[in-house]
VOGU-3710 file (C-alpha; in Angstrom, 3 decimals, decimal comma):
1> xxxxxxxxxx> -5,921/17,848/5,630  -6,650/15,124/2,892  -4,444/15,212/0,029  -5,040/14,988/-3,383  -1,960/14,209/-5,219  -1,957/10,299/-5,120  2,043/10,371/-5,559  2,655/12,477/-2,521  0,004/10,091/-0,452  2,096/7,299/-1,705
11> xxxxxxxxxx> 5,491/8,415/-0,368  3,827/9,351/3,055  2,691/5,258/3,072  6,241/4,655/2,095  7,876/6,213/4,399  5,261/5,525/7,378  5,380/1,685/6,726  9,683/1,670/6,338  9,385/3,836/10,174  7,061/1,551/11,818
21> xxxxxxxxxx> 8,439/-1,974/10,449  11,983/-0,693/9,720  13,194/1,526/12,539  10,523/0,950/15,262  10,463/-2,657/14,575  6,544/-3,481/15,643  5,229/-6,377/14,796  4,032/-6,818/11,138  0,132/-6,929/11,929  0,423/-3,763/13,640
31> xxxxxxxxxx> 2,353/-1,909/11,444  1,430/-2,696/8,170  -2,632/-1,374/9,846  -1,115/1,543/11,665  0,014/2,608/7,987  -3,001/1,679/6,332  -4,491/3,944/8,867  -1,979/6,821/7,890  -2,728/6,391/4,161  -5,966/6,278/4,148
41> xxxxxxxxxx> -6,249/9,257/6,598  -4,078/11,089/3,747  -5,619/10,641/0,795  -8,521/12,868/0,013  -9,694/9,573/-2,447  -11,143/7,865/0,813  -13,530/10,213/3,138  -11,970/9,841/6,400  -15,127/8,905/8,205  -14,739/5,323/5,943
51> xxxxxxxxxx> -10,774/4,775/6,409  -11,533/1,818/9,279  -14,220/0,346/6,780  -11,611/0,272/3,583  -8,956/-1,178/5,430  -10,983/-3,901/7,027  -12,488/-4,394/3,417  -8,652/-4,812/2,232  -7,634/-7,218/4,826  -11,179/-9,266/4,450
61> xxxxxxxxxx> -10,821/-9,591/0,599  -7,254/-10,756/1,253  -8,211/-12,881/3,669  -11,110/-14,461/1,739  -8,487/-15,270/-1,140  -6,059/-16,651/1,062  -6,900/-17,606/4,258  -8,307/-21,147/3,972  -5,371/-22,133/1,792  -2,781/-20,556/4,288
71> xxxxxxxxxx> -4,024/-22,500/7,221  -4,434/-26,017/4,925  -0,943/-24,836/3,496  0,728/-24,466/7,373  -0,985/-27,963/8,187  0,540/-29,539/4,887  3,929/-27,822/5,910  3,945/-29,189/9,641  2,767/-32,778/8,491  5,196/-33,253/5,868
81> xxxxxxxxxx> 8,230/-31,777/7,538  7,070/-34,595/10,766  6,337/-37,340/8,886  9,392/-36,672/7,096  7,730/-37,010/3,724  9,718/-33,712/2,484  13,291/-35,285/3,474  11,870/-38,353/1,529  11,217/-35,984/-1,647  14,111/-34,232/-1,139
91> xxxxxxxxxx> 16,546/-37,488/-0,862  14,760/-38,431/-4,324  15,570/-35,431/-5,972  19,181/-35,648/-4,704  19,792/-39,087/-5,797  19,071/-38,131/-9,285  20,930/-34,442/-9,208  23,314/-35,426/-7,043  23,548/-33,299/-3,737  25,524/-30,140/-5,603
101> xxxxxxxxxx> 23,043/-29,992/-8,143  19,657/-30,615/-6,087  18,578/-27,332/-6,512  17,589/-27,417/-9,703  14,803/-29,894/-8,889  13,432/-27,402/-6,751  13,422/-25,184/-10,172  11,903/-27,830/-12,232  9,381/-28,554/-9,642  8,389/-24,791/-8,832
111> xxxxxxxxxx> 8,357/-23,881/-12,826  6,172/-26,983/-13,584  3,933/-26,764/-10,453  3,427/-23,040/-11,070  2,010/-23,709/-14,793  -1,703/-24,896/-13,540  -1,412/-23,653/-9,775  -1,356/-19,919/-8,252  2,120/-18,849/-7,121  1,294/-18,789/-3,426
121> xxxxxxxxxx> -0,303/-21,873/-3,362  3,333/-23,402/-5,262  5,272/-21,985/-2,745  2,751/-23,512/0,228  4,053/-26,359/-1,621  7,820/-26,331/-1,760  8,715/-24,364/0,808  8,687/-27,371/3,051  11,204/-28,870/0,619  13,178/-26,062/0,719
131> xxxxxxxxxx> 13,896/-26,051/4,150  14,576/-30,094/4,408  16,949/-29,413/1,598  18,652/-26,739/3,589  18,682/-29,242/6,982  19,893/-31,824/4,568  23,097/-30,031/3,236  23,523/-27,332/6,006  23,511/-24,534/3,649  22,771/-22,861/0,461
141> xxxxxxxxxx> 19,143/-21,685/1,867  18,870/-18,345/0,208  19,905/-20,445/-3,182  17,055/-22,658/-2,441  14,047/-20,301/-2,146  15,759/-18,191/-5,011  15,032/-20,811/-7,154  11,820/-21,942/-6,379  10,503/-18,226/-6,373  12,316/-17,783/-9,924
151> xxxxxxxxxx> 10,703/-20,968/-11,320  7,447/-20,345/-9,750  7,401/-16,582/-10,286  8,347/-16,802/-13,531  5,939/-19,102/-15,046  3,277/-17,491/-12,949  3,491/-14,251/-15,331  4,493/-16,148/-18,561  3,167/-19,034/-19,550  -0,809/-19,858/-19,770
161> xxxxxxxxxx> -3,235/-20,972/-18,155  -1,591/-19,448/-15,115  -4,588/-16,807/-14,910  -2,022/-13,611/-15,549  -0,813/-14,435/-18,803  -4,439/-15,516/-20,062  -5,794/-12,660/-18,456  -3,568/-10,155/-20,342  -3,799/-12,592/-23,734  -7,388/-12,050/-23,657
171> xxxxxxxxxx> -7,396/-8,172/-22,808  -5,310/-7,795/-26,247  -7,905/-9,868/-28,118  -7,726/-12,066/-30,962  -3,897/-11,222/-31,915  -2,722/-12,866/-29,196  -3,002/-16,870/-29,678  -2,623/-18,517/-26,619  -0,396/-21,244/-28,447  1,847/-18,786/-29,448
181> xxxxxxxxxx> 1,846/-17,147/-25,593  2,760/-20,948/-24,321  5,382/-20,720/-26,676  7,039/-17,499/-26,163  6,190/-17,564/-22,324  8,327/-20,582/-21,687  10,975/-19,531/-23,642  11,398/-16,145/-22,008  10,375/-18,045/-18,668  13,430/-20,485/-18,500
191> xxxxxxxxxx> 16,602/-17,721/-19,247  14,560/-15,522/-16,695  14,445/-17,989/-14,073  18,154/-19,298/-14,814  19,409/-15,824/-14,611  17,535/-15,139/-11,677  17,402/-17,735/-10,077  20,269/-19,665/-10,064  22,730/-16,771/-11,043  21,435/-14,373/-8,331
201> xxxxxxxxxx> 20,381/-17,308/-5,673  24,095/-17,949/-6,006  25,501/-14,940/-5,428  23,028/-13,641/-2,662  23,782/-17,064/-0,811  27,113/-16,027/-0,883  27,034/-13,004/0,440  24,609/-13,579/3,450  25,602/-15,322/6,372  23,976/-18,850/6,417
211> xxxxxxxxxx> 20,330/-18,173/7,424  19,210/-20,521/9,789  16,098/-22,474/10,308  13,864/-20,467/12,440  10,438/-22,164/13,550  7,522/-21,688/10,551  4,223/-23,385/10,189  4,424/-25,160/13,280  7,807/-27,144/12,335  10,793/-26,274/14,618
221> xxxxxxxxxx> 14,593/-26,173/13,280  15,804/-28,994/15,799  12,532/-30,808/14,567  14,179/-30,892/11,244  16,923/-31,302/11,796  16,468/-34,401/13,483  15,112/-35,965/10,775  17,653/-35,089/8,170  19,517/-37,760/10,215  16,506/-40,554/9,985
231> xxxxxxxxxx> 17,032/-43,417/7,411  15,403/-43,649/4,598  13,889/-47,371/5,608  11,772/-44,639/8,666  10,594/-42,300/5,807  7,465/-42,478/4,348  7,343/-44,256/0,455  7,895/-41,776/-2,118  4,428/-42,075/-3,622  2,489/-41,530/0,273
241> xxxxxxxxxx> 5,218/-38,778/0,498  4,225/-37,025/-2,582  0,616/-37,768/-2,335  0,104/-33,651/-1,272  1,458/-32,116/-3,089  -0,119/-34,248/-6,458  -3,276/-34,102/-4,835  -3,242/-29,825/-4,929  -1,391/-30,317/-8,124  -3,759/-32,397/-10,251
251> xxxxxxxxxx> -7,386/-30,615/-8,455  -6,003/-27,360/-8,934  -5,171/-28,048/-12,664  -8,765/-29,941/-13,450  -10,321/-26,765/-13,167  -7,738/-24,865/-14,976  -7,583/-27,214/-17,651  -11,020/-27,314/-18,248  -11,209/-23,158/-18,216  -8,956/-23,601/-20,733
261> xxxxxxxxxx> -10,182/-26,463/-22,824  -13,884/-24,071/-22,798  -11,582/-21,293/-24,142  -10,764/-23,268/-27,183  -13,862/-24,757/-27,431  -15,145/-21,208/-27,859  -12,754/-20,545/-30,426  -13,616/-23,706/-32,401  -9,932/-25,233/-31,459  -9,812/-28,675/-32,846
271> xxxxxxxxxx> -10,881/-31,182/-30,987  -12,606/-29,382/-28,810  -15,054/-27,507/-30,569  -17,764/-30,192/-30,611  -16,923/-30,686/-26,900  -18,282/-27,497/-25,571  -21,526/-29,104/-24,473  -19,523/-31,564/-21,922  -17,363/-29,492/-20,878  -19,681/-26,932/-19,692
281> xxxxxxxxxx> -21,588/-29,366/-17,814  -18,268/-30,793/-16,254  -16,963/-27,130/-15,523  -19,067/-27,000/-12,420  -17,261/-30,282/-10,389  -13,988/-28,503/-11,858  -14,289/-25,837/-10,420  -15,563/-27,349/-7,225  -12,219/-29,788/-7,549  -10,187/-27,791/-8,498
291> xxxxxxxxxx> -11,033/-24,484/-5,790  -7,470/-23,898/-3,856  -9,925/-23,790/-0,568  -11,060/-27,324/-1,028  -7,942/-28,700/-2,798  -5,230/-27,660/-0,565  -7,828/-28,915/2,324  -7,863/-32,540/0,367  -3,734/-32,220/0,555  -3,517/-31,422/4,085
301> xxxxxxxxxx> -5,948/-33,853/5,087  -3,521/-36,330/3,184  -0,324/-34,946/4,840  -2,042/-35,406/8,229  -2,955/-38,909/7,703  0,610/-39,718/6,605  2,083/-37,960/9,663  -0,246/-40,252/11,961  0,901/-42,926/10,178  4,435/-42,111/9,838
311> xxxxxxxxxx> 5,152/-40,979/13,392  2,815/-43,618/15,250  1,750/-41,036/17,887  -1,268/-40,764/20,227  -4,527/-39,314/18,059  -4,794/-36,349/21,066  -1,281/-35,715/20,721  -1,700/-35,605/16,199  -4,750/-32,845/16,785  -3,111/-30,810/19,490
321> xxxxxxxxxx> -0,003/-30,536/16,800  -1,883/-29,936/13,741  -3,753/-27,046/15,959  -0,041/-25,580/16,842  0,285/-25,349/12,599  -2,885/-23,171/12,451  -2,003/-20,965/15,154  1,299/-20,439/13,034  -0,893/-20,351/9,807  -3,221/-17,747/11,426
331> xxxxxxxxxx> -0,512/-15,432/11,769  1,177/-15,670/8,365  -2,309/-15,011/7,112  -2,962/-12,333/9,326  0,461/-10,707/8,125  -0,587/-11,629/4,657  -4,000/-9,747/4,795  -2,515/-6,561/6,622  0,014/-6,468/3,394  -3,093/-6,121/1,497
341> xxxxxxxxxx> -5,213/-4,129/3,498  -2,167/-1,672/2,411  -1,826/-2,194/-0,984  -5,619/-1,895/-0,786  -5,843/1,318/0,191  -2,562/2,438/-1,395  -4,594/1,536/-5,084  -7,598/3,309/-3,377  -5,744/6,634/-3,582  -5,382/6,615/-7,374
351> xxxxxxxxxx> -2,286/5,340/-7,631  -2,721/3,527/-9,907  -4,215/5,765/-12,509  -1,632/8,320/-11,700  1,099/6,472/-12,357  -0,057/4,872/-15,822  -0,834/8,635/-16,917  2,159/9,949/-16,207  4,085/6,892/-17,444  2,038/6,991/-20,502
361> xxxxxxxxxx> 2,664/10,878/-21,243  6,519/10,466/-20,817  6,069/7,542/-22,847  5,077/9,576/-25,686  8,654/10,913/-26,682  10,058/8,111/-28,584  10,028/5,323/-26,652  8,395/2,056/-28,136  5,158/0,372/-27,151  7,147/-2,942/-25,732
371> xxxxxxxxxx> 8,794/-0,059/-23,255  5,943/1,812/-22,678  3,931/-1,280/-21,940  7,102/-2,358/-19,567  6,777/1,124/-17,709  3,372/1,356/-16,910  3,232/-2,181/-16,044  6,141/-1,576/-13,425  5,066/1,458/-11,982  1,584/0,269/-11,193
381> xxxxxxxxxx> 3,015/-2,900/-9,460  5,278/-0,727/-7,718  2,717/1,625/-6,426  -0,041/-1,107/-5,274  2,153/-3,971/-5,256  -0,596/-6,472/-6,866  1,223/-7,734/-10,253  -1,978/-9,109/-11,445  -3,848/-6,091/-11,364  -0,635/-4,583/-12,933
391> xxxxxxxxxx> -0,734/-6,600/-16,052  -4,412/-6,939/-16,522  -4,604/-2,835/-16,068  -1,643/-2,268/-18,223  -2,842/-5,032/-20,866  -6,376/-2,672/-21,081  -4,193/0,178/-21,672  -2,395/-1,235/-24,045  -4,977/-2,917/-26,003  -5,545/-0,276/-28,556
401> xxxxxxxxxx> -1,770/0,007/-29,465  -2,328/-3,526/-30,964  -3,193/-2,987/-34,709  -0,122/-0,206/-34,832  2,160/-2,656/-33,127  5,426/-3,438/-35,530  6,075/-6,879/-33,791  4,149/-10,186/-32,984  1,660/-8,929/-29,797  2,515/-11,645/-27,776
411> xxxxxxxxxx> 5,741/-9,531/-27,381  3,310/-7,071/-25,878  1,306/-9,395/-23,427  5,156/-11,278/-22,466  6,881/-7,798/-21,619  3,505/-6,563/-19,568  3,995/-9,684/-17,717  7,540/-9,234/-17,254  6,749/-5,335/-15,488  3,907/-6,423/-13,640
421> xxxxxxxxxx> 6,735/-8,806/-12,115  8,817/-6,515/-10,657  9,684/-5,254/-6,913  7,682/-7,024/-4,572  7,761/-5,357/-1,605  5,746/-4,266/1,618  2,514/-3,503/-0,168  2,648/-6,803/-1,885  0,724/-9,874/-0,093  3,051/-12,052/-1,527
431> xxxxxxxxxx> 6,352/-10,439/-0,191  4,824/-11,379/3,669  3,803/-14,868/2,152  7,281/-15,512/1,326  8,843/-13,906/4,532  6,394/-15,932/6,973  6,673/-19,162/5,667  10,392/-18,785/4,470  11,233/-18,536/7,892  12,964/-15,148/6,835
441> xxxxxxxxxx> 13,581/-11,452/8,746  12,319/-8,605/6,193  15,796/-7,532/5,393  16,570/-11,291/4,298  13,226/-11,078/2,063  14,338/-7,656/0,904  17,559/-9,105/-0,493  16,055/-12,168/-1,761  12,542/-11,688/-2,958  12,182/-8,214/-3,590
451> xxxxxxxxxx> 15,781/-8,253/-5,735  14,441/-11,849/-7,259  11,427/-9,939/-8,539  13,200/-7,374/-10,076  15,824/-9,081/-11,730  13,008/-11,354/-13,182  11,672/-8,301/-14,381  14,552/-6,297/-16,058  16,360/-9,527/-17,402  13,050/-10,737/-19,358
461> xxxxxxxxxx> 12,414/-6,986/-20,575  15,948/-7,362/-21,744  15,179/-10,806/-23,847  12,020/-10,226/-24,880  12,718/-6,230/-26,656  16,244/-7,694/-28,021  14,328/-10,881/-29,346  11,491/-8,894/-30,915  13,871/-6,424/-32,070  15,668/-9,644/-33,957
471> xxxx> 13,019/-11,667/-34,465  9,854/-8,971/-34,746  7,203/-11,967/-36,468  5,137/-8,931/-37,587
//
């Protein structure tokens, strides 16, 4: 018998998906479909006749988003970690931090990276860093990907032109200057990920035994290893090393720079106003540049060529190795797209609107707008696990509160960014994104990603009501 209550369907996906990945242990794929199946056979939102059609709908729209960009991302990951181009970054980065301190390059890199690129596609990036890092110093891996989630997470729901931010900035309309968001977003952005980050990354990595390098993306542990011991003469150079990841970096941001430039153009910014004309004819090769499927594609075709290069092996031997990373990359996207088949049909229930209802009745007895907007926000990522749809959703809702509001909005559009952050778990694309290529077990990405989301969350709600409650700029 369907049901109708989306709340009830909900805790049945819950507690199906914790049974069949938790206790029964199946593999990911299965599971996370088996309790698509389950959900979508409960709710009475879906007709049961077209539960196999929304699923595969789910996992195809995931797929479409991500799937090119995964496999490029597990080709970058296997070249650089062979070629040894991410023990050449990572020996940079140490000689200027010093080998006690080396994590906070990972920070600076994630949090600047993040700024024009998705979050996914920044962690494609480091994670291969990450994990020469960890072969480097023998430990401190759970410190490592703590902070290059916190700086790319961070800045991902911050700071525009990261699309979330400038999403929600434009949902609350003209109040909302995006110089001002910039502003306010890194400032709230940089405590968050400190606190987070490097407070929490320390204190998790002390607590859980030393996780090892398992085999990701094609790249083994031994593999790795093994090169941690290389000299730095049989390294790539640091610019054919870095070449990428500043390939991804620099399309990636053409087309978000130029998005962004046409913004202000339309706005009648200085200088740009009497640029509109170019820009618009440029936009088109931007966004062809600057796609994820075609500029992740131009880094791993870079990667490979370095890895050929670097390694000096037989051309049969280079493809058959490069087709090992895609197998890996297959699955990781495959895992990826099951996680939001689920959250797909998790928000098909009515979840969603549920939840900000009920949020936004109980949020009717005294408690501000920042907290309201910090409620809704939360609960909707919690209960379809997509933080983008969380904040753009919660910024619509919130959009009339606006003229009413007793402090600067982009208070409001920072603190909907900050609850759209939070918990990051099964239903959440990006929780299997980080487990896969991580190289993690889901009770290792429970303590460190799902925690790291939340403590992002709660410690910028903190800042940003006790800064506006200071500092209101009404």
């Amino acid at each position: 018998m369907a049901i109708a209550n989306p709340l009830i369907v909900f805790l049945i996906g819950l507690v199906a998906v914790i049974a069949l990945l938790v206790w029964l242990k199946l593999p990911a794929v299965i599971g996370l479909i088996i309790a698509s199946l389950i959900v979508g056979a409960a709710t009475a939102a879906v007709p049961f006749g077209e539960v196999p059609a929304e699923i595969a709908g789910g996992f195809g729209e995931t797929m479409a988003g991500i799937g090119i960009p995964i496999l490029m991302a597990a080709v970058i990951g296997k070249a650089m970690m062979e070629s040894g181009a991410a023990e050449r970054i990572v020996r940079s980065f140490q000689s200027v931090t010093g080998e006690d301190k080396s994590y906070l390059a990972l920070w600076g890199s994630s949090s600047a990276l993040s700024i024009p690129v998705f979050f996914d596609n920044v962690f494609y990036l480091m994670a291969p860093l990450a994990r020469s890092m960890r072969a480097r110093t023998g430990r401190d891996y759970a410190l490592f990907l703590c902070v290059v989630g916190a700086g790319a997470a961070t800045t991902h729901v911050f700071v525009p032109p990261t699309p979330g931010p400038l999403a929600v900035a434009a949902e609350l309309g003209d109040a909302v200057d995006l110089g001002a968001m910039m502003l306010g977003g890194v400032l709230v952005a940089v405590p968050t990920a400190a606190i987070s980050g490097i407070l929490y990354g320390r204190w998790i990595n002390n607590r859980l035994d030393d996780i090892p390098l398992r085999e990701t993306m094609g790249s083994t542990a031994e593999e790795v290893h093994e090169l941690a011991e290389r000299s730095t003469s049989e390294l790539p150079g640091m610019f054919e090393a870095s070449l990428p990841i500043l390939l991804a970096v620099v399309l990636v941001a053409t087309n978000t720079t130029v998005d962004f430039m046409l913004d202000l153009a339309a706005e009648g910014v200085a200088p740009f106003a009497g640029a509109e004309g170019a820009l618009e004819a440029f936009a088109p090769v931007a966004s062809f540049l600057g796609d994820p499927n075609f500029a992740l594609t131009a880094a791993a075709l870079a990667a490979a060529v370095t890895y050929l290069r670097a390694r000096a092996i037989e051309q049969d031997v280079w493809t058959d190795e490069l087709v090992e990373s895609l197998k890996s990359g297959a699955h990781i996207a495959a895992i990826t797209s099951a996680g939001g088949a689920f959250g797909g049909l998790l928000a098909a229930s009515g979840i969603g609107e549920y939840i900000t209802e009920l949020v936004a009745v109980g949020a009717g007895g005294g408690l501000t707008v920042l907290i309201s907007a910090w409620l809704i926000a939360a609960a909707i990522r919690i209960a379809q696990g997509s933080a983008t749809v969380a904040m753009i959703t919660t910024a619509g809702i919130m959009a009339p509160q606006v003229p009413e509001l007793a402090v600067h909005p982009v208070y409001l559009a920072l603190i909907i960014g900050a609850g759209g952050n939070i918990c990051s778990w099964f239903n959440d694309s990006g929780f299997w994104l980080v487990k896969e290529i991580g190289g993690l077990t889901q009770a290792e990405t429970v303590k460190i990603w799902t925690a790291l989301t939340t403590i992002i969350s709660v410690t910028a709600f903190i800042i940003i009501t006790i800064t506006a409650s200071i500092v209101p700029l009404a």
